[in-house]
mmCIF file as gemmi writes it, N, C-alpha and C atoms, coordinates in Angstrom:
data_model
loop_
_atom_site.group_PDB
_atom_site.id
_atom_site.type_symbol
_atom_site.label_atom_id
_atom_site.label_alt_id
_atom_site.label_comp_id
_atom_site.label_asym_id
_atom_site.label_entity_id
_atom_site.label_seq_id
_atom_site.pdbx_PDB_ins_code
_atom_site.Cartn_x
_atom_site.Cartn_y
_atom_site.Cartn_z
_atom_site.occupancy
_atom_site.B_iso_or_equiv
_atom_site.pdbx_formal_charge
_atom_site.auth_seq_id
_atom_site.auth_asym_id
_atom_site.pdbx_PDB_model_num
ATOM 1 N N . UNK Axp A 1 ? -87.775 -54.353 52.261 1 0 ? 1 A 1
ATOM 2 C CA . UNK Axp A 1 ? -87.888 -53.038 51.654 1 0 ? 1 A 1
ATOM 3 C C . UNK Axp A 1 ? -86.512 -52.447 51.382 1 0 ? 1 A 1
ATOM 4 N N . UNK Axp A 2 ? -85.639 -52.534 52.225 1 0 ? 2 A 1
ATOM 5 C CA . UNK Axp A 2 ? -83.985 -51.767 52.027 1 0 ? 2 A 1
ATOM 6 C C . UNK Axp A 2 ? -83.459 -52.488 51.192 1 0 ? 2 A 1
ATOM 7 N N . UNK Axp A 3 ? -83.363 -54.185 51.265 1 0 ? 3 A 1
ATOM 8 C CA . UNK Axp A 3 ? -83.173 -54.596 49.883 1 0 ? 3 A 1
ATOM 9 C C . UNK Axp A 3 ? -83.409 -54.409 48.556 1 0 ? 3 A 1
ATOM 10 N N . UNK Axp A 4 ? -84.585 -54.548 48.382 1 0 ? 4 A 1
ATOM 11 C CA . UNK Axp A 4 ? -85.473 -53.855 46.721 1 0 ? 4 A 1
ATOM 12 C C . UNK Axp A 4 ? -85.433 -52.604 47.137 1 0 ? 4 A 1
ATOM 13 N N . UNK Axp A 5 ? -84.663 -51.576 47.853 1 0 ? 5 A 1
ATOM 14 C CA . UNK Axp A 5 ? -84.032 -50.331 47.261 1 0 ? 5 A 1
ATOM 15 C C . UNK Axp A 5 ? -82.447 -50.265 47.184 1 0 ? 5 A 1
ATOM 16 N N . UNK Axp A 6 ? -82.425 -51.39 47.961 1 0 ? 6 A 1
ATOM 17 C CA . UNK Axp A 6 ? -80.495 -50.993 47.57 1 0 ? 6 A 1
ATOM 18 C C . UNK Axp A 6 ? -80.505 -52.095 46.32 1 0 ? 6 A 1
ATOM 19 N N . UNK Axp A 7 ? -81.478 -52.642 45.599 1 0 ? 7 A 1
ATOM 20 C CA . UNK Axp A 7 ? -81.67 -53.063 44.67 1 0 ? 7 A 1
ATOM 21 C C . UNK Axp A 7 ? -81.527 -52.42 43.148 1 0 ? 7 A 1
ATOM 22 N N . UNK Axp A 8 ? -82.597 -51.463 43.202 1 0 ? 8 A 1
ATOM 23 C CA . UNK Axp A 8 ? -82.846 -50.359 42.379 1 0 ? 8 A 1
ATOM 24 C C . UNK Axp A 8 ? -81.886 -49.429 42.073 1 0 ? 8 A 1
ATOM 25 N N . UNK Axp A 9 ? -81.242 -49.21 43.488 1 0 ? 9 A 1
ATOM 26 C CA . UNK Axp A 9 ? -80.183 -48.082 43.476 1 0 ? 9 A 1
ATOM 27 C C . UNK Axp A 9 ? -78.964 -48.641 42.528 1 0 ? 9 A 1
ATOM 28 N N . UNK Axp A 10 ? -78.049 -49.609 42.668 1 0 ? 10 A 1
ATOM 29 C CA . UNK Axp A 10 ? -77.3 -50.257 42.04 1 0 ? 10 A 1
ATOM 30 C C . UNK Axp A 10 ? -78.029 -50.476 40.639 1 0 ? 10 A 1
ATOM 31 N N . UNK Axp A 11 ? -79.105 -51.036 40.195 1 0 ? 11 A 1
ATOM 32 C CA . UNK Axp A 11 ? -79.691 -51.059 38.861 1 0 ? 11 A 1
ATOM 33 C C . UNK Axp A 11 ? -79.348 -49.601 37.896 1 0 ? 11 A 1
ATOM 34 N N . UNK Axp A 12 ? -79.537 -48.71 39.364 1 0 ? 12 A 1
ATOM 35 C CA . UNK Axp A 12 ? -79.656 -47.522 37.896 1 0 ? 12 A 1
ATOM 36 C C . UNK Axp A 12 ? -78.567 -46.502 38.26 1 0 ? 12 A 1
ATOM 37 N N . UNK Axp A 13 ? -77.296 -47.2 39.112 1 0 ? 13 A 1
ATOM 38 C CA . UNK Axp A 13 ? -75.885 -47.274 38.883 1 0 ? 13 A 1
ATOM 39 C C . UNK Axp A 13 ? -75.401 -47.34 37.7 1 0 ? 13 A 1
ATOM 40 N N . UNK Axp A 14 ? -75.401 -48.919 37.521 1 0 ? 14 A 1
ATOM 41 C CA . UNK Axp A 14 ? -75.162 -49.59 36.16 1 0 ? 14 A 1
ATOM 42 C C . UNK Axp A 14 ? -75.647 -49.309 35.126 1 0 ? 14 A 1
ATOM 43 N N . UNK Axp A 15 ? -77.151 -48.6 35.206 1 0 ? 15 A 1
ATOM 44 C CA . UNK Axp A 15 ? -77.761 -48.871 33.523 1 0 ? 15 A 1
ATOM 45 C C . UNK Axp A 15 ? -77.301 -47.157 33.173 1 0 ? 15 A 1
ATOM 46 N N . UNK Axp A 16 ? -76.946 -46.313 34.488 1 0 ? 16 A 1
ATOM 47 C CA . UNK Axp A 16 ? -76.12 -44.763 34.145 1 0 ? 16 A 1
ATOM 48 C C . UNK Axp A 16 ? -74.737 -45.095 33.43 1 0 ? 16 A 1
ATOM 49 N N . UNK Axp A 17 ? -74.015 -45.989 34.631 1 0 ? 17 A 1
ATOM 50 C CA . UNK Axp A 17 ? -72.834 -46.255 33.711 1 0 ? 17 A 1
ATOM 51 C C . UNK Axp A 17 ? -72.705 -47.023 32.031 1 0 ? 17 A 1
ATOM 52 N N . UNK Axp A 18 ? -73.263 -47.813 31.902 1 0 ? 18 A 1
ATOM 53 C CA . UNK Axp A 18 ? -73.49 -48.307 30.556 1 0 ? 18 A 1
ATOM 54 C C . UNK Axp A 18 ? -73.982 -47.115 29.807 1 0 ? 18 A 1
ATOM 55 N N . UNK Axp A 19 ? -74.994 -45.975 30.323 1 0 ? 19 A 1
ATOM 56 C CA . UNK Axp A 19 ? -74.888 -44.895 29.038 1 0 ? 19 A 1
ATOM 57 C C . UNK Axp A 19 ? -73.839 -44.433 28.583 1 0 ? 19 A 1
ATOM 58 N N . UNK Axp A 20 ? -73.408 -44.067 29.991 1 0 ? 20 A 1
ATOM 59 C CA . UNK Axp A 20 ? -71.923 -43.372 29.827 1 0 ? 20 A 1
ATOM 60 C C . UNK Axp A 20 ? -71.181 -43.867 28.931 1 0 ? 20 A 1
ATOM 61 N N . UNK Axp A 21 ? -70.618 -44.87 29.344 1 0 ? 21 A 1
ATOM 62 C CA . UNK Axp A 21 ? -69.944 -45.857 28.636 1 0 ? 21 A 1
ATOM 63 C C . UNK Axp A 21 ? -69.967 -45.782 27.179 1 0 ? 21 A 1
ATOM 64 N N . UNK Axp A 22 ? -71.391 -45.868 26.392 1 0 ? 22 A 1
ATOM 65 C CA . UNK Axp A 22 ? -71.441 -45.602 25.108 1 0 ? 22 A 1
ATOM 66 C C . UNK Axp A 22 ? -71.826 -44.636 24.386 1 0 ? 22 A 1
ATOM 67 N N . UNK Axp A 23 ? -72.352 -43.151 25.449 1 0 ? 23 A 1
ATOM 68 C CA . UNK Axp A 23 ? -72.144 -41.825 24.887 1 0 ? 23 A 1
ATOM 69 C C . UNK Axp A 23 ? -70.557 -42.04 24.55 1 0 ? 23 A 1
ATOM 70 N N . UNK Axp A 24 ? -69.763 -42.093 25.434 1 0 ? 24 A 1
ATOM 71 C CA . UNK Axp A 24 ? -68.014 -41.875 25.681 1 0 ? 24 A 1
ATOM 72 C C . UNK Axp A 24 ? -67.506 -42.34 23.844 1 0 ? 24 A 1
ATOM 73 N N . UNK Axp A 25 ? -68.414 -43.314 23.933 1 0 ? 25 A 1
ATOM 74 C CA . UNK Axp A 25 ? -67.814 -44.675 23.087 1 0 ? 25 A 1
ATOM 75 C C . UNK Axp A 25 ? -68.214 -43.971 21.267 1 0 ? 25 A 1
ATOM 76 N N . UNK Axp A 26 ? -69.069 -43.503 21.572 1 0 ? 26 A 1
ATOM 77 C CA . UNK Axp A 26 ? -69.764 -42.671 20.049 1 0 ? 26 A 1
ATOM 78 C C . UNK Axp A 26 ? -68.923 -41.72 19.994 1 0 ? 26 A 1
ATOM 79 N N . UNK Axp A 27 ? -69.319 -41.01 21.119 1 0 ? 27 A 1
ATOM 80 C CA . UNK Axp A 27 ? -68.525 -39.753 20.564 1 0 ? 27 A 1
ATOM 81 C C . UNK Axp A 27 ? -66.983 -39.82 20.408 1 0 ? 27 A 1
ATOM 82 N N . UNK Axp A 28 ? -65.892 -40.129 21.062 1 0 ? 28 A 1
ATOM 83 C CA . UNK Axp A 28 ? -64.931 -39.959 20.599 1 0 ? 28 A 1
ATOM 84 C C . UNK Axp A 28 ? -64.485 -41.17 19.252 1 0 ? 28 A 1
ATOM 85 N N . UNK Axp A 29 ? -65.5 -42.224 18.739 1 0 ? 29 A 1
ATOM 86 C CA . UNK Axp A 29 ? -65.786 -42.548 17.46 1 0 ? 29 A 1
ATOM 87 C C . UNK Axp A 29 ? -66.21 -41.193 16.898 1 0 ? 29 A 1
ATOM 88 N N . UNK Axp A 30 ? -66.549 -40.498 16.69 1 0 ? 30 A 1
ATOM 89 C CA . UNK Axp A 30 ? -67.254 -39.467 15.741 1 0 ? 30 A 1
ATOM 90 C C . UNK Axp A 30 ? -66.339 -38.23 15.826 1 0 ? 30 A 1
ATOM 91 N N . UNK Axp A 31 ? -65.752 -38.272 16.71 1 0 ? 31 A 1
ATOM 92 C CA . UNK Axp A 31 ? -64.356 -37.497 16.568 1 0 ? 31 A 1
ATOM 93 C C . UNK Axp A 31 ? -63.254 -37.984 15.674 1 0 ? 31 A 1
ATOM 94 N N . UNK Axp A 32 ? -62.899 -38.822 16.438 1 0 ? 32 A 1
ATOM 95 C CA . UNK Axp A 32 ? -61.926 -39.609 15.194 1 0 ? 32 A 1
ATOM 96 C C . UNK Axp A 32 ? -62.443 -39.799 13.9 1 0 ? 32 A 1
ATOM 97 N N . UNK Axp A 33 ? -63.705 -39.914 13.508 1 0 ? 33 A 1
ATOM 98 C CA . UNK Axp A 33 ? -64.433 -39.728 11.86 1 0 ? 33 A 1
ATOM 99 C C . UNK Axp A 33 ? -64.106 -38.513 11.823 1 0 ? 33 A 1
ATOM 100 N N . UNK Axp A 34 ? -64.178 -37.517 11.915 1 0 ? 34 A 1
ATOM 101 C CA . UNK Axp A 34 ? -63.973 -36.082 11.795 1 0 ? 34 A 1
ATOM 102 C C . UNK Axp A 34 ? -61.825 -35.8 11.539 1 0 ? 34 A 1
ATOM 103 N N . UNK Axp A 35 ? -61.771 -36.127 12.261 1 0 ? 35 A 1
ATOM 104 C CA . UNK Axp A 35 ? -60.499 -35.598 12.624 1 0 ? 35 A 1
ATOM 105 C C . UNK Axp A 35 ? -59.479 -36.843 11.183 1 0 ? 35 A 1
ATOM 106 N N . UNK Axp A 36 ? -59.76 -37.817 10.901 1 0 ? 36 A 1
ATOM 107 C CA . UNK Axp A 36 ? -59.542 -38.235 9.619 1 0 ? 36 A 1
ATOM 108 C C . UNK Axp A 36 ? -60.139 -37.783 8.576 1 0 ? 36 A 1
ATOM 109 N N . UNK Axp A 37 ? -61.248 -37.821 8.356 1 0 ? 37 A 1
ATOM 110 C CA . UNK Axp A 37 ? -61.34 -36.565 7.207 1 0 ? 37 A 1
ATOM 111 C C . UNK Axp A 37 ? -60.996 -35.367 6.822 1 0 ? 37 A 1
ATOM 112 N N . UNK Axp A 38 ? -60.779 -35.055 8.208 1 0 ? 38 A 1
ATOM 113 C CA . UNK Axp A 38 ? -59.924 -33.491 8.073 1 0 ? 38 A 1
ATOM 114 C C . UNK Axp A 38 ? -58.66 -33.67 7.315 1 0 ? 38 A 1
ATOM 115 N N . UNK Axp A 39 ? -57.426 -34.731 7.963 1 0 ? 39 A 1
ATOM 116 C CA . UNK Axp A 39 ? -56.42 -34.902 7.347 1 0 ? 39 A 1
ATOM 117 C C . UNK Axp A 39 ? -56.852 -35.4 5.761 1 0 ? 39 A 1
ATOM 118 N N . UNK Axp A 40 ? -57.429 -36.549 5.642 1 0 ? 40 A 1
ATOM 119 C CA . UNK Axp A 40 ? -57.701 -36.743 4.16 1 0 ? 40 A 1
ATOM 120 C C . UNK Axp A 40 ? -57.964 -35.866 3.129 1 0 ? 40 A 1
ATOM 121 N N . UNK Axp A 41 ? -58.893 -34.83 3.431 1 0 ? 41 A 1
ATOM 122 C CA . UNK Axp A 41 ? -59.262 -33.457 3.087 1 0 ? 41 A 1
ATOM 123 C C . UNK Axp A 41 ? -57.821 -32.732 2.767 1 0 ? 41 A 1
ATOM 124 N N . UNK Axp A 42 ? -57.088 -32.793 3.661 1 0 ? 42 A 1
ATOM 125 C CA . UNK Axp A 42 ? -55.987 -31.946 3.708 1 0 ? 42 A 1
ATOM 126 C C . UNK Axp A 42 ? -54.572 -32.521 2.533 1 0 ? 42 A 1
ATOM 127 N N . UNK Axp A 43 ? -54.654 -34.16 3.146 1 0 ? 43 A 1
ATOM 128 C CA . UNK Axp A 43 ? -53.741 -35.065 1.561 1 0 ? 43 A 1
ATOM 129 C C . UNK Axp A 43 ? -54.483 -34.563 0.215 1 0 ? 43 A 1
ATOM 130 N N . UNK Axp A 44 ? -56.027 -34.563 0.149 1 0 ? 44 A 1
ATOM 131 C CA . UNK Axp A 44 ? -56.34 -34.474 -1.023 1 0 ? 44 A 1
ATOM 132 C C . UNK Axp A 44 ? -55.903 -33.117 -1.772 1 0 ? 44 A 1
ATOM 133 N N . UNK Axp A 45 ? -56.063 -32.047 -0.876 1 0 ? 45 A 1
ATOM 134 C CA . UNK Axp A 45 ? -55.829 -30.804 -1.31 1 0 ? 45 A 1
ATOM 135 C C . UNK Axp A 45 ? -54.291 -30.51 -1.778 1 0 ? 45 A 1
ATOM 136 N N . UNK Axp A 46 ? -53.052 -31.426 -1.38 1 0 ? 46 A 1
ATOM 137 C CA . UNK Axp A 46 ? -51.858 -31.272 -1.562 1 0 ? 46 A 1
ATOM 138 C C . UNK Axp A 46 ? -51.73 -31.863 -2.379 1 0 ? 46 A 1
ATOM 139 N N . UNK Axp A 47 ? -52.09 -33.056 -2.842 1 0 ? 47 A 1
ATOM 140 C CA . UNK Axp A 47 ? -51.955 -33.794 -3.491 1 0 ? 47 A 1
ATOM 141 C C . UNK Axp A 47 ? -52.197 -33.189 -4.855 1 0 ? 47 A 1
ATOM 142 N N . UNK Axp A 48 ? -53.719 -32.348 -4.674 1 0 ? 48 A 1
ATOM 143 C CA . UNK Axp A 48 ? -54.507 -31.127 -6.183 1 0 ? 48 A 1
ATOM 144 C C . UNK Axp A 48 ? -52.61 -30.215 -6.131 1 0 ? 48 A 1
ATOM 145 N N . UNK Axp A 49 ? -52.286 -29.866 -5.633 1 0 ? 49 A 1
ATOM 146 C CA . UNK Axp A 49 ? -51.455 -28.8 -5.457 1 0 ? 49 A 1
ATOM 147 C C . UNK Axp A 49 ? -49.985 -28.88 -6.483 1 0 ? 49 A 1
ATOM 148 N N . UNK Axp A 50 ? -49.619 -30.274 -5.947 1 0 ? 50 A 1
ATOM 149 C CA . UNK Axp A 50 ? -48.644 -31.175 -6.82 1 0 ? 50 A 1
ATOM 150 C C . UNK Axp A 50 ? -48.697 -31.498 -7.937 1 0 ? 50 A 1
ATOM 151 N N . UNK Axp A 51 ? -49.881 -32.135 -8.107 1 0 ? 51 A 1
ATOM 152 C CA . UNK Axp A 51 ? -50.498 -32.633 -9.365 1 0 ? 51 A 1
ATOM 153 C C . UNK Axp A 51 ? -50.623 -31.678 -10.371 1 0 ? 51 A 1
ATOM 154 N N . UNK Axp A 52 ? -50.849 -30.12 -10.112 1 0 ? 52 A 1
ATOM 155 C CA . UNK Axp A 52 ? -51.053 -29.292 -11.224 1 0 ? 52 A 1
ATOM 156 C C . UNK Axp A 52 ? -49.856 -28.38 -10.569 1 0 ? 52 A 1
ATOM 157 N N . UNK Axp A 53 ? -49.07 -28.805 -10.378 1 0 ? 53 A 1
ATOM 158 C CA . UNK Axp A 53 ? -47.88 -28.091 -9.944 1 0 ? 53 A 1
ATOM 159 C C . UNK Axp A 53 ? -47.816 -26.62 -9.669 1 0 ? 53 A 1
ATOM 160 N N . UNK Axp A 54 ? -49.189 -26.181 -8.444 1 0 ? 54 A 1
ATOM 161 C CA . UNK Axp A 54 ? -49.158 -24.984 -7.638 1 0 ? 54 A 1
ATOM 162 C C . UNK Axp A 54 ? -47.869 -24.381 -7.02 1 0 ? 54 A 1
ATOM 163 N N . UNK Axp A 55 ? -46.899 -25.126 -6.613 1 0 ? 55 A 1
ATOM 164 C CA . UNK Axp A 55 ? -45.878 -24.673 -6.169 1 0 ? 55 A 1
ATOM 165 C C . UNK Axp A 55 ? -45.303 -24.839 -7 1 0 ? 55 A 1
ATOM 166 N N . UNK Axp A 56 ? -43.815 -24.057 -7.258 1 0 ? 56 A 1
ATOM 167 C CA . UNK Axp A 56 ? -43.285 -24.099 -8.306 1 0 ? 56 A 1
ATOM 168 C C . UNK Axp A 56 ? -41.405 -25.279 -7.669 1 0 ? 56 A 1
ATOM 169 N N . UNK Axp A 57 ? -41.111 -25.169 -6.528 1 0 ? 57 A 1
ATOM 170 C CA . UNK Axp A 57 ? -40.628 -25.784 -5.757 1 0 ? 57 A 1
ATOM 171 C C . UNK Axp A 57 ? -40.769 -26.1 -4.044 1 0 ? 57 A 1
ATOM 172 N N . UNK Axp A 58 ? -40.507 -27.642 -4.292 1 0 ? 58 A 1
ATOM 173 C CA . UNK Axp A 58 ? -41.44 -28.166 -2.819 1 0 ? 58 A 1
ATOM 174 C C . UNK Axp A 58 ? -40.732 -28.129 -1.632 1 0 ? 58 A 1
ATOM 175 N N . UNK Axp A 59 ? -40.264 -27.465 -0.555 1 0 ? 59 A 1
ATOM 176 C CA . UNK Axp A 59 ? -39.479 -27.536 -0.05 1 0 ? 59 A 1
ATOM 177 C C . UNK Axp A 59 ? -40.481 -27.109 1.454 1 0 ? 59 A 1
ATOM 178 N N . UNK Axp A 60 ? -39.668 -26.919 2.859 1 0 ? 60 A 1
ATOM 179 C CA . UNK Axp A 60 ? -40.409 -26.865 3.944 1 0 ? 60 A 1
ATOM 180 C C . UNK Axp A 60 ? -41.356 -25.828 4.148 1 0 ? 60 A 1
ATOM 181 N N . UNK Axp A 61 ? -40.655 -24.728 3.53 1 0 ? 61 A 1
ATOM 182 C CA . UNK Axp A 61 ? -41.292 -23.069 4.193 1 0 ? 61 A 1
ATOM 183 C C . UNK Axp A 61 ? -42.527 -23.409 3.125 1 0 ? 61 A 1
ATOM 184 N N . UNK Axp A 62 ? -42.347 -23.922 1.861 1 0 ? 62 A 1
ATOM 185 C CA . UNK Axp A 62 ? -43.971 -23.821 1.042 1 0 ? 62 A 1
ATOM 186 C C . UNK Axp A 62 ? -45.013 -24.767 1.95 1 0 ? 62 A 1
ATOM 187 N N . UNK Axp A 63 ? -44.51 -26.169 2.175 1 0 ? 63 A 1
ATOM 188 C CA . UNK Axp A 63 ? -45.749 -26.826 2.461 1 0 ? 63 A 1
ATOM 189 C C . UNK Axp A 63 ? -45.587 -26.44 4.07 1 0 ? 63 A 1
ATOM 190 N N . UNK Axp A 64 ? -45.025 -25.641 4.75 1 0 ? 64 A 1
ATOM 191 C CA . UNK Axp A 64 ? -45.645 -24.569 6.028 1 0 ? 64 A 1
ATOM 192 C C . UNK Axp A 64 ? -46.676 -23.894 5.376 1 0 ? 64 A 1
ATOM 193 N N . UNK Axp A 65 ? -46.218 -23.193 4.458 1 0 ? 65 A 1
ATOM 194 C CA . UNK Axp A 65 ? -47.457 -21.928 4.127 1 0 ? 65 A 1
ATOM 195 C C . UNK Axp A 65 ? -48.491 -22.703 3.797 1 0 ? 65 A 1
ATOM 196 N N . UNK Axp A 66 ? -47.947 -23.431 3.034 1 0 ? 66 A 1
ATOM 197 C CA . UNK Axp A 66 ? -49.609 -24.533 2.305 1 0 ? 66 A 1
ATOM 198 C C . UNK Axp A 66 ? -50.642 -24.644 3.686 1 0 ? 66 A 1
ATOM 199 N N . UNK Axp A 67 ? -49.802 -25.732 4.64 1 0 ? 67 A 1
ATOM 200 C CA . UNK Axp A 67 ? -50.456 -26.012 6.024 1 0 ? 67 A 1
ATOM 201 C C . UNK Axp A 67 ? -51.136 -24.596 6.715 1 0 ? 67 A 1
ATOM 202 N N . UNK Axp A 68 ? -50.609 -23.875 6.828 1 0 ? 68 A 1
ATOM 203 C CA . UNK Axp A 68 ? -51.321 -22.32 7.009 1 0 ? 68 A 1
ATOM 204 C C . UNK Axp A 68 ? -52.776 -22.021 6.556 1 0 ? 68 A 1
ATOM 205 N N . UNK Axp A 69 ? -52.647 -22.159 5.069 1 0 ? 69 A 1
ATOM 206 C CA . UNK Axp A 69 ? -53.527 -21.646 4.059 1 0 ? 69 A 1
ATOM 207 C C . UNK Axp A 69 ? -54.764 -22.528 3.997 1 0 ? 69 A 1
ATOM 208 N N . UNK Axp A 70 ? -54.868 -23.809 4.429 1 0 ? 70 A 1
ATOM 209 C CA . UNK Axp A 70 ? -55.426 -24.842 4.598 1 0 ? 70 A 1
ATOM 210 C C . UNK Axp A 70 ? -56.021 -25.308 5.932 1 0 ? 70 A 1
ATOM 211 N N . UNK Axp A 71 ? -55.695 -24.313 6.403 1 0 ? 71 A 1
ATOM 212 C CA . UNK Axp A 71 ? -56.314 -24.646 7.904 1 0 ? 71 A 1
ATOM 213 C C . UNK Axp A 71 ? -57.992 -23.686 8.228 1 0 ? 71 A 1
């Protein structure tokens, strides 16, 4: 009987840790999807900015403000 419970107990040790394991594993995958699109989002929008030449010269303090305005 203490066997087939220190059986069980360890079973659902492991099958907790293996959730864990791949909640952990999704989610900070689905963060990192997020958190690259954000930047991509953010190239694309500078990129619109340049391209139709929103700024009139490119220098640090503009693409600060840009980064500002874009957040």
């Amino acid at each position: 009987m203490l066997k087939t419970k220190n059986i069980f107990i360890v079973f659902f040790v492991v099958l907790a840790l293996i959730f864990g394991f791949i909640f952990c594993t999704f989610t900070n995958s689905y963060l990192n999807f997020l958190l690259i699109k954000q930047y991509e989002q953010k190239i694309k929008s500078l990129d619109d900015v340049l391209k139709f030449s929103l700024l009139e010269h490119l220098n640090d303090a503009n693409i600060k403000d840009f980064a500002k305005d874009t957040r």
